[in-house]
MARGUGU-352022 format. One record per residue (C-alpha): chain; residue number from 0; x, y negated, z negated. Coordinates in steps of 0.05 Angstrom, whole numbers, plus 32768, in hexadecimal, padded with zeros to 4 digits. Layout:
@chain:A resi:NUM c1:X c2:Y c3:Z
...
***
This chain:
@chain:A resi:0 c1:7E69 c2:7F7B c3:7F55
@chain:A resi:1 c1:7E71 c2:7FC3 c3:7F40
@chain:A resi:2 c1:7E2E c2:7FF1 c3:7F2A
@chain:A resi:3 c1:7E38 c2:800F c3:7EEB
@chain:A resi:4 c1:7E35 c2:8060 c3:7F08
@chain:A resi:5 c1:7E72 c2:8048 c3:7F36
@chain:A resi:6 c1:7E99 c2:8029 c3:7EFE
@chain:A resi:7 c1:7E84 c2:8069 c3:7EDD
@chain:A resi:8 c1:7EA1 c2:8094 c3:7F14
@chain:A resi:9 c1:7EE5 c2:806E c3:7F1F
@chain:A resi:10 c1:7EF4 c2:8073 c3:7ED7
@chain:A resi:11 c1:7EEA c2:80BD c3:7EDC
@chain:A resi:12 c1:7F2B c2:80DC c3:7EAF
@chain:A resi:13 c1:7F31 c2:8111 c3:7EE6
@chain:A resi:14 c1:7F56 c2:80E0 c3:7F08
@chain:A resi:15 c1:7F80 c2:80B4 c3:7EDB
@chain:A resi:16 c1:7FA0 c2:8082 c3:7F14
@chain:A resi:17 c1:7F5D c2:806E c3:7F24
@chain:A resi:18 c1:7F4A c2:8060 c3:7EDF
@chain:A resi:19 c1:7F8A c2:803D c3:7ECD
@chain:A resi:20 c1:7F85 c2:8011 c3:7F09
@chain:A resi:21 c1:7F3B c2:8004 c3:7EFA
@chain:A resi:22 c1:7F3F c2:7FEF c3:7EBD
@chain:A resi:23 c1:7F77 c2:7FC0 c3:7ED2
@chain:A resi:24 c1:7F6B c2:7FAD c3:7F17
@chain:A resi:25 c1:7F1A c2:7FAA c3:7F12
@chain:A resi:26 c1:7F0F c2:7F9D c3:7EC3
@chain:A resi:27 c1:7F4C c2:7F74 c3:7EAD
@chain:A resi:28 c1:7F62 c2:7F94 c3:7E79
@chain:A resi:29 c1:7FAE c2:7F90 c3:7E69
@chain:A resi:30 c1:7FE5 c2:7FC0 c3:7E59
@chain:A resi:31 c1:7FE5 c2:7FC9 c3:7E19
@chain:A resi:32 c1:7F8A c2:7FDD c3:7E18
@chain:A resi:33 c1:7F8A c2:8022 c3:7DF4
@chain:A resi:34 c1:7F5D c2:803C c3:7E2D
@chain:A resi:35 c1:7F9F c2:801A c3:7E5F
@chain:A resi:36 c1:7FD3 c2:8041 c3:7E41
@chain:A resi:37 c1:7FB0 c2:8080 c3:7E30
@chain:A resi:38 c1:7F9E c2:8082 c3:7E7D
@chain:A resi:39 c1:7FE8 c2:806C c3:7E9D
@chain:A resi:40 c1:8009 c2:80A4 c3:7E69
@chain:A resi:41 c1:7FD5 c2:80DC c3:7E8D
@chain:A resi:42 c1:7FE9 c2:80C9 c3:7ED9
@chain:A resi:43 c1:8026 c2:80F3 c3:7ED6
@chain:A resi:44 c1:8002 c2:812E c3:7EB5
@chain:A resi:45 c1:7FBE c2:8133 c3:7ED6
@chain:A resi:46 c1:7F9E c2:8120 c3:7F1D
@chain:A resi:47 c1:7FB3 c2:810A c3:7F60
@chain:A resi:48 c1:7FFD c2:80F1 c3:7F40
@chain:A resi:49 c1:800C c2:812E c3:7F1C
@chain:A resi:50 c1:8001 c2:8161 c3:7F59
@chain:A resi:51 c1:802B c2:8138 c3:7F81
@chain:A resi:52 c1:805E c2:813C c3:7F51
@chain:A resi:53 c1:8060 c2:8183 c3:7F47
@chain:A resi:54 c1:8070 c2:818D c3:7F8D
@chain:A resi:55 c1:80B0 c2:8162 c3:7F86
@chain:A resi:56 c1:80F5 c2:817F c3:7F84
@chain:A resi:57 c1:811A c2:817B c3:7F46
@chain:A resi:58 c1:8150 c2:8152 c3:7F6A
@chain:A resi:59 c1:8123 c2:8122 c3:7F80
@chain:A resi:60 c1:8107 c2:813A c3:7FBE
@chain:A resi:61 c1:80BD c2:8152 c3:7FE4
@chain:A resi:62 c1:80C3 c2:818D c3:801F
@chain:A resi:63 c1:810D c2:817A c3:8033
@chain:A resi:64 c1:814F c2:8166 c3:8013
@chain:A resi:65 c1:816E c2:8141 c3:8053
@chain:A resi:66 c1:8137 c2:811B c3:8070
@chain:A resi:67 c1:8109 c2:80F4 c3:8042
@chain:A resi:68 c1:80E5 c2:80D9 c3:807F
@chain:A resi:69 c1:80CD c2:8120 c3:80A0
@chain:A resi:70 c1:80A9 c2:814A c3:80A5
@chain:A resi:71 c1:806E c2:8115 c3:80A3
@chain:A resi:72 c1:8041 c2:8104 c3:806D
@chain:A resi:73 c1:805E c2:812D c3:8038
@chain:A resi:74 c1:80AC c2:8127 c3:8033
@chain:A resi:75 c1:80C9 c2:80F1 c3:7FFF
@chain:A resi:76 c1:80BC c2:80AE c3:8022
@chain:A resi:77 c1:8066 c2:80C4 c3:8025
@chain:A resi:78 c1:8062 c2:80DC c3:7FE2
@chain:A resi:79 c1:8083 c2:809B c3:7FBD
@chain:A resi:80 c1:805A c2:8073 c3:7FEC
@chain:A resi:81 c1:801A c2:8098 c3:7FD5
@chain:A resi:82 c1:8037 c2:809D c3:7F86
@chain:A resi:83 c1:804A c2:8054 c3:7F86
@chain:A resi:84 c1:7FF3 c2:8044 c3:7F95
@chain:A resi:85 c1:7FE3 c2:807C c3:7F57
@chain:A resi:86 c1:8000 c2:804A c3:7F1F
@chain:A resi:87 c1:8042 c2:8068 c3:7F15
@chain:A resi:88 c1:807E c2:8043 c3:7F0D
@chain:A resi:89 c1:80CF c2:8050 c3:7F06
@chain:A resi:90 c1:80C0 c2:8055 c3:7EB2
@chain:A resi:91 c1:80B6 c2:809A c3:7EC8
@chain:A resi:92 c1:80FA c2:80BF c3:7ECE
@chain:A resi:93 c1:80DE c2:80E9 c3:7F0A
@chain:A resi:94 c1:80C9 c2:80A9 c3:7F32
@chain:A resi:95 c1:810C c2:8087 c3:7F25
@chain:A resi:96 c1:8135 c2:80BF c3:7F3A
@chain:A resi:97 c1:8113 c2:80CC c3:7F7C
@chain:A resi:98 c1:8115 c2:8078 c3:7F84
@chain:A resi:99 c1:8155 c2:807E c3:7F7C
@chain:A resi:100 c1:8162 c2:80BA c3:7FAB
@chain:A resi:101 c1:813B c2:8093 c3:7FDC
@chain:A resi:102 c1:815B c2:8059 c3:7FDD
@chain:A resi:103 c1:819E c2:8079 c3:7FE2
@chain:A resi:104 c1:8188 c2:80A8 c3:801D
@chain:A resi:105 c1:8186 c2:8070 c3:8052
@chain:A resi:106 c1:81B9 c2:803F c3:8031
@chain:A resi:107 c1:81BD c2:800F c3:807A
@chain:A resi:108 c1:81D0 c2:7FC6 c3:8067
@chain:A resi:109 c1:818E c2:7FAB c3:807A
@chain:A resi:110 c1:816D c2:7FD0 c3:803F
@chain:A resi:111 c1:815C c2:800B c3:801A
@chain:A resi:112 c1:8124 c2:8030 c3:8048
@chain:A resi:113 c1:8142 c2:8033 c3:8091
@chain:A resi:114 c1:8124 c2:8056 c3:80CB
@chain:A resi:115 c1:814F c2:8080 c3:80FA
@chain:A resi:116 c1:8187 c2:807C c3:8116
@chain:A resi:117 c1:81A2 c2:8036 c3:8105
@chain:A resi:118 c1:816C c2:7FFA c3:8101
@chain:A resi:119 c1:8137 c2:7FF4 c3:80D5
@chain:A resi:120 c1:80EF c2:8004 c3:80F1
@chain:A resi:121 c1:80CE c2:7FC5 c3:80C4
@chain:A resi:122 c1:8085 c2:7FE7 c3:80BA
@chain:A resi:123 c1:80B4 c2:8025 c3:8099
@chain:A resi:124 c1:80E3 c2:7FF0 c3:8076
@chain:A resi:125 c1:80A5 c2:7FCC c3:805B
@chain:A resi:126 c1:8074 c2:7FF0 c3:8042
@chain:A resi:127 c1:80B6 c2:8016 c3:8017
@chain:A resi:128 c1:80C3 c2:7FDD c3:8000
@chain:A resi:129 c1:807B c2:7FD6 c3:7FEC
@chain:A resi:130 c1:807E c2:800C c3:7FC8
@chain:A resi:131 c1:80C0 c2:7FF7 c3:7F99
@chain:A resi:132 c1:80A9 c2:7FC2 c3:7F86
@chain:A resi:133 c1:8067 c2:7FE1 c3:7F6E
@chain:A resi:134 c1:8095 c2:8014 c3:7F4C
@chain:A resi:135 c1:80B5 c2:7FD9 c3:7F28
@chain:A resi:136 c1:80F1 c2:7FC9 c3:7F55
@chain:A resi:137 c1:80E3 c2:7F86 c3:7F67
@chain:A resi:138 c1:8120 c2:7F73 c3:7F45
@chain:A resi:139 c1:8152 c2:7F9A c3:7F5F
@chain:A resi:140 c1:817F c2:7F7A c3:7F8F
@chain:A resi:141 c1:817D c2:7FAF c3:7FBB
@chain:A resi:142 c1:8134 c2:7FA0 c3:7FCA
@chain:A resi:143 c1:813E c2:7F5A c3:7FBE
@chain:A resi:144 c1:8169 c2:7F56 c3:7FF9
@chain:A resi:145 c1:8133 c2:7F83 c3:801F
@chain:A resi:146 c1:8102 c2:7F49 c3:8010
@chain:A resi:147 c1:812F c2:7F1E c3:8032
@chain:A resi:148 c1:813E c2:7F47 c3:8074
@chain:A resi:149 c1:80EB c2:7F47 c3:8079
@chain:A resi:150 c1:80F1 c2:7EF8 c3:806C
@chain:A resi:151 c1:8127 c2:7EEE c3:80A7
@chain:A resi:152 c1:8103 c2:7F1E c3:80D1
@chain:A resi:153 c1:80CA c2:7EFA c3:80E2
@chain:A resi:154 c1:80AF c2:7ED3 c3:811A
@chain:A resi:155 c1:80AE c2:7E8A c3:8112
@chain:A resi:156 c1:805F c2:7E98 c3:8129
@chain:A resi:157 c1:805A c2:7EBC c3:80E6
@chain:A resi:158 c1:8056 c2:7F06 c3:80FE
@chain:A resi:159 c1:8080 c2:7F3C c3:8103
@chain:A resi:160 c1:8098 c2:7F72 c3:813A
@chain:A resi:161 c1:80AD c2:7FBA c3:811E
@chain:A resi:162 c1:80F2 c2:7FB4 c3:812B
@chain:A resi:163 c1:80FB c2:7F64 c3:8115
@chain:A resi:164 c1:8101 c2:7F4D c3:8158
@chain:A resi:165 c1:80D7 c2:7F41 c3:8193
@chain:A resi:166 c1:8090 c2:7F29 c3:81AA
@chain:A resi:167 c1:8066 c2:7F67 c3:8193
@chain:A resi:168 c1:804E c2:7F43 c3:814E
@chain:A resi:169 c1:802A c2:7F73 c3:811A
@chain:A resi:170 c1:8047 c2:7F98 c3:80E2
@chain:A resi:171 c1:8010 c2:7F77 c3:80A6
@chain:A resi:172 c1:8039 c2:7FAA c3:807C
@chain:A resi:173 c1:806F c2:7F76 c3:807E
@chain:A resi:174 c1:804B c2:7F3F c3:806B
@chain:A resi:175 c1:802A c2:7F77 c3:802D
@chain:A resi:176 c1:807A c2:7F85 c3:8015
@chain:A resi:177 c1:8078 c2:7F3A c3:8001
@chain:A resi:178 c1:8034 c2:7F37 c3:7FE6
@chain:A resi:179 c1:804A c2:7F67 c3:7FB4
@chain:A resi:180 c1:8079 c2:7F41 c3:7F98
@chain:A resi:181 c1:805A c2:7F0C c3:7F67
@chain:A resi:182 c1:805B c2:7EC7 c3:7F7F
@chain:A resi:183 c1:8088 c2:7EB5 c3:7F41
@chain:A resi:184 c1:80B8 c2:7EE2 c3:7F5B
@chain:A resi:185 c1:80B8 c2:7ECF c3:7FA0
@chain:A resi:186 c1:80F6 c2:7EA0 c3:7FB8
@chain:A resi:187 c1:80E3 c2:7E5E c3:7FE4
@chain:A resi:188 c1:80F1 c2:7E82 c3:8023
@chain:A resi:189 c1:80C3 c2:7EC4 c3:800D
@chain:A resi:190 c1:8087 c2:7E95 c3:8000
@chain:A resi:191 c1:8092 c2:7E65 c3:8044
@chain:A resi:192 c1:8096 c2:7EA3 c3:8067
@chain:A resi:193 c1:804D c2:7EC0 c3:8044
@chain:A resi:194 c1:802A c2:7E7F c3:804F
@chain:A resi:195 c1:8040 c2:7E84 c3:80A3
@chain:A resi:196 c1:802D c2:7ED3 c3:80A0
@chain:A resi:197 c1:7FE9 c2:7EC8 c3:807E
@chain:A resi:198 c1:7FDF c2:7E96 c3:80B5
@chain:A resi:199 c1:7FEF c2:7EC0 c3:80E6
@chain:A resi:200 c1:7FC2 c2:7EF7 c3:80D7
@chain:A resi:201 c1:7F89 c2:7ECF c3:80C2
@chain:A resi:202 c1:7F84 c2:7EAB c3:8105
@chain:A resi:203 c1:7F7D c2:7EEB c3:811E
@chain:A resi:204 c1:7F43 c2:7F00 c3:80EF
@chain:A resi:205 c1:7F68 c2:7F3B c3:80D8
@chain:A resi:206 c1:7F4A c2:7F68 c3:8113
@chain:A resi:207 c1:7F53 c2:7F3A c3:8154
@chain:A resi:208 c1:7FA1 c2:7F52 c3:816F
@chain:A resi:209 c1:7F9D c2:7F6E c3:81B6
@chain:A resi:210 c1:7F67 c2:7F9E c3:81C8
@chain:A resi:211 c1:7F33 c2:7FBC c3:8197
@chain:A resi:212 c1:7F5D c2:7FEA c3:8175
@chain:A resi:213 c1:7F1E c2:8021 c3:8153
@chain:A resi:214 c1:7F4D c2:803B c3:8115
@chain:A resi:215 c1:7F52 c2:7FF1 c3:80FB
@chain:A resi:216 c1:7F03 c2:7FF4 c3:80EF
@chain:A resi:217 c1:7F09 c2:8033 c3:80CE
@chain:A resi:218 c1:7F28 c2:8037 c3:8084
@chain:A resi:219 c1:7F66 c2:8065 c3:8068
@chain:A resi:220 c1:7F8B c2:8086 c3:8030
@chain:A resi:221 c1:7FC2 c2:808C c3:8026
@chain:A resi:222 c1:7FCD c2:804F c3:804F
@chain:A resi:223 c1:8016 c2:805C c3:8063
@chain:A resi:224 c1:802E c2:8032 c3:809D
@chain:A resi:225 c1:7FE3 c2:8032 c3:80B5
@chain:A resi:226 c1:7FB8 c2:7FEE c3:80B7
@chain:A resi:227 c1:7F6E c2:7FEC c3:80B4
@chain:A resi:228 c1:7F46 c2:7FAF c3:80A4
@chain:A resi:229 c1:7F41 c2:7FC1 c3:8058
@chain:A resi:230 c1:7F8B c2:7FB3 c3:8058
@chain:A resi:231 c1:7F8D c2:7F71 c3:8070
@chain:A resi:232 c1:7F5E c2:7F5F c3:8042
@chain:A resi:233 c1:7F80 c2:7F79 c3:800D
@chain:A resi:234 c1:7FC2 c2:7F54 c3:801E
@chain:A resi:235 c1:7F9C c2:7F16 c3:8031
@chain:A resi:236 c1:7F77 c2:7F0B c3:7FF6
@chain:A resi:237 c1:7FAE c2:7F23 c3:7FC6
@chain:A resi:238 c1:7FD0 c2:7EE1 c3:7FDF
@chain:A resi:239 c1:7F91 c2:7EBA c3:7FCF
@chain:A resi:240 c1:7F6E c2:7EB1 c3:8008
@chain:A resi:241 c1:7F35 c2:7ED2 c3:7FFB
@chain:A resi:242 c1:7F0B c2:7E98 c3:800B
@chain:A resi:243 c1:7F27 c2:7E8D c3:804E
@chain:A resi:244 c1:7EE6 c2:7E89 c3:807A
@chain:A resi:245 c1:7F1B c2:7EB3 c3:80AF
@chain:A resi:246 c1:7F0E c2:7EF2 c3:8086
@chain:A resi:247 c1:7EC0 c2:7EE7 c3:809D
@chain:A resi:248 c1:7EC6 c2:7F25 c3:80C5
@chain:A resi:249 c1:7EF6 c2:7F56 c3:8091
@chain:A resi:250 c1:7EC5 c2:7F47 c3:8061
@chain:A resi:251 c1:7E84 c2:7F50 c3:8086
@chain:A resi:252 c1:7EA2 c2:7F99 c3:80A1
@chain:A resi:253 c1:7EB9 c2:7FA4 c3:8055
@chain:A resi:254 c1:7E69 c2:7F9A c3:8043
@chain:A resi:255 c1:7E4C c2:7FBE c3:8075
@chain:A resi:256 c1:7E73 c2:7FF8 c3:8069
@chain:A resi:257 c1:7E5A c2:7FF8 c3:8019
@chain:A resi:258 c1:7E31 c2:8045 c3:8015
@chain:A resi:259 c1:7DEB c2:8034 c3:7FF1
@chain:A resi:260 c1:7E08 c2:804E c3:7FB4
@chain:A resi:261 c1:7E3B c2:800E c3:7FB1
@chain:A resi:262 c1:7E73 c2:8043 c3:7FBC
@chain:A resi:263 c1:7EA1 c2:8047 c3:8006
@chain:A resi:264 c1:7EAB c2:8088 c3:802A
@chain:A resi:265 c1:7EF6 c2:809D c3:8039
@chain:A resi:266 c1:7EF7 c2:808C c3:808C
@chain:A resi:267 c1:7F2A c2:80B2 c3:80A5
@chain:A resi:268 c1:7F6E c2:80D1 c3:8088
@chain:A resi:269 c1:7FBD c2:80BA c3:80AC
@chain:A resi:270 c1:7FC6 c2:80C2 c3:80E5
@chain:A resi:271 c1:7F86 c2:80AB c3:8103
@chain:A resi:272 c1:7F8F c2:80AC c3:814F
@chain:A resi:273 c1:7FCC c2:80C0 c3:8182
@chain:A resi:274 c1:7FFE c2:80DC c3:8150
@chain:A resi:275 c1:8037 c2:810F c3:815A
@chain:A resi:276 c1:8019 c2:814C c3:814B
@chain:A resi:277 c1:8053 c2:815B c3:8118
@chain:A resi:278 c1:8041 c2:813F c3:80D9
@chain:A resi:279 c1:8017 c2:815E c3:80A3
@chain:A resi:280 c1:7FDA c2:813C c3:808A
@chain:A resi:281 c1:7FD3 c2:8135 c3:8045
@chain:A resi:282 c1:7F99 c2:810F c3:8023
@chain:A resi:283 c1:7F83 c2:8107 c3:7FDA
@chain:A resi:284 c1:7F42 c2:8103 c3:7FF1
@chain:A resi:285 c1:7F0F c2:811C c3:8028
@chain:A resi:286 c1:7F03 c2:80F1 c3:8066
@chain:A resi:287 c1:7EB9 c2:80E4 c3:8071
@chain:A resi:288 c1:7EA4 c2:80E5 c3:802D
@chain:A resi:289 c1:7EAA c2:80B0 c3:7FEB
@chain:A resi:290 c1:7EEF c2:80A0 c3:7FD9
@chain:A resi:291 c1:7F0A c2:8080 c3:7F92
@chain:A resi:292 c1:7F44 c2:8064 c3:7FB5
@chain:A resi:293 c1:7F1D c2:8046 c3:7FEA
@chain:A resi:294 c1:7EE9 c2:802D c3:7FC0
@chain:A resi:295 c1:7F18 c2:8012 c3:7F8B
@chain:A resi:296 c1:7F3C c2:7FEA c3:7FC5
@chain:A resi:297 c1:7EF8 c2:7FD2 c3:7FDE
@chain:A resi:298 c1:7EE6 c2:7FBD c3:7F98
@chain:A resi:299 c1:7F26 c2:7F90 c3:7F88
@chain:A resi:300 c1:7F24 c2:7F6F c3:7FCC
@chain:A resi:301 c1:7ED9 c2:7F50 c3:7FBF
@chain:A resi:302 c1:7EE6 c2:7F48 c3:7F78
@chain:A resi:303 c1:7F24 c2:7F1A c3:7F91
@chain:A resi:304 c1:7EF8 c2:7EF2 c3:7FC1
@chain:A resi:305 c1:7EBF c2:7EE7 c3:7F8A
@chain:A resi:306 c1:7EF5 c2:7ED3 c3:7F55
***
């Protein structure tokens, strides 16, 4: 599956989220492997997760106190989105504070991570959501009733719109908030509501929604609210379906776009194509040229499908 100079490369100790996540994600080794722990304890201290955090506020904070949704892609929402894929979790006191802050800062009934003014945007709601649970909040009965607005927010047809209502059905990043969760913690209604979303999206081969959309062919990180093909598949086949002959065409794109060195190259950074001009790009790595993340991601999804 994996060439020994890539394995090499992802296990680099430059970059200790990559390691820790290869050695569990791609090599199956537990939590309590020397090489596991010795990696999770650098993440805060060295690498992609520790420059992020030493741009964070004491209080809790990135770039601005009173909006953690703006300026775009470096205020407090787009760096715990980013931090919750680098293997951190709310163990860490910084993490848990700024969860914390962020949860409070938008504290609308329907859940923690709200979009302005009022209703929640669901791609903004999700994908936060995402992210707490990776951080270890899957518990908490904040984002336990989160889970559930996502649940009653969703077509009968399995999809979802961005603002839980209407005909315009997308918003995978829904349907990735309840992947996260492990199927042992999922209630009846969670798991009835993954089965019709898989469905839904698999019918539709993952690409096949409208028009050709170019950015879905092309892969990202950080992935943010953003879809691609790469994220479908790693939604679908995190619920199992790797085998699902529907995935003929994720999979055949996912292959073709392996470089002849068995690594993937970094597409093309957030936002892709017809963004405000406002926000700030920020990237961990350079588009155009091989990426960890990307690679890592790659990596899991075909390991899923052969296993």
């Amino acid at each position: 599956m994996v060439s020994k100079p890539v394995l090499d490369w992802l296990l680099e100790e430059s970059q200790p989220s990559v390691r820790y996540r290869t050695l569990t994600e791609l090599l199956g080794r537990s939590e309590t492997d020397a090489d596991v722990r010795e990696a999770r304890k650098e993440i805060p201290v060295k690498g992609w997760a520790a420059s992020i955090l030493a741009e964070r506020n004491p209080a809790g904070w990135w770039v601005r106190e009173w909006s953690h949704f703006t300026p775009e892609f470096v205020s407090t929402n787009w760096m715990l989105l980013v931090l919750s894929e680098l293997g951190v979790s709310r163990d860490l006191p910084e993490i848990r504070d700024s969860c914390e802050l962020w949860m409070r800062m938008k504290p609308v009934r329907y859940g923690p991570i709200v979009h302005p003014p009022l209703k929640p945007h669901l791609c903004s709601l999700a994908i936060g959501t995402r992210a707490l649970v990776r951080f270890g909040y899957g518990e908490d009965p904040r984002v336990r009733r989160t889970l559930q607005w996502i649940v009653d927010a969703a077509h009968p047809e399995g999809g979802w719109s961005h603002f839980g209502g209407g005909r315009n059905l997308d918003s995978y990043h829904s349907l990735g908030a309840l992947a996260a969760v492990p199927r042992a913690r999922r209630t009846a209604s969670m798991q009835r509501c993954v089965e019709r979303g898989a469905e839904f999206f698999l019918e539709r081969e993952l690409h096949r929604q409208g028009k050709r959309y170019p950015p879905w062919y092309r892969f990202h990180d950080p992935v943010y609210f953003y879809y691609d093909v790469l994220v479908g598949l790693e939604i679908l086949t995190s619920l199992g379906y790797g085998r699902d002959p529907r995935l003929g065409f994720a999979l055949s794109l996912l292959k073709k776009k392996r470089r002849p060195d068995g690594r993937w190259n970094l597409d093309a950074i957030p936002p892709d194509v017809g963004h405000a001009t406002s926000c700030r790009r920020f990237a961990l790595e350079n588009a155009g040229a091989p990426s960890k993340m990307i690679t890592l991601r790659a990596l899991r999804v075909l390991d899923r499908v052969d296993s």
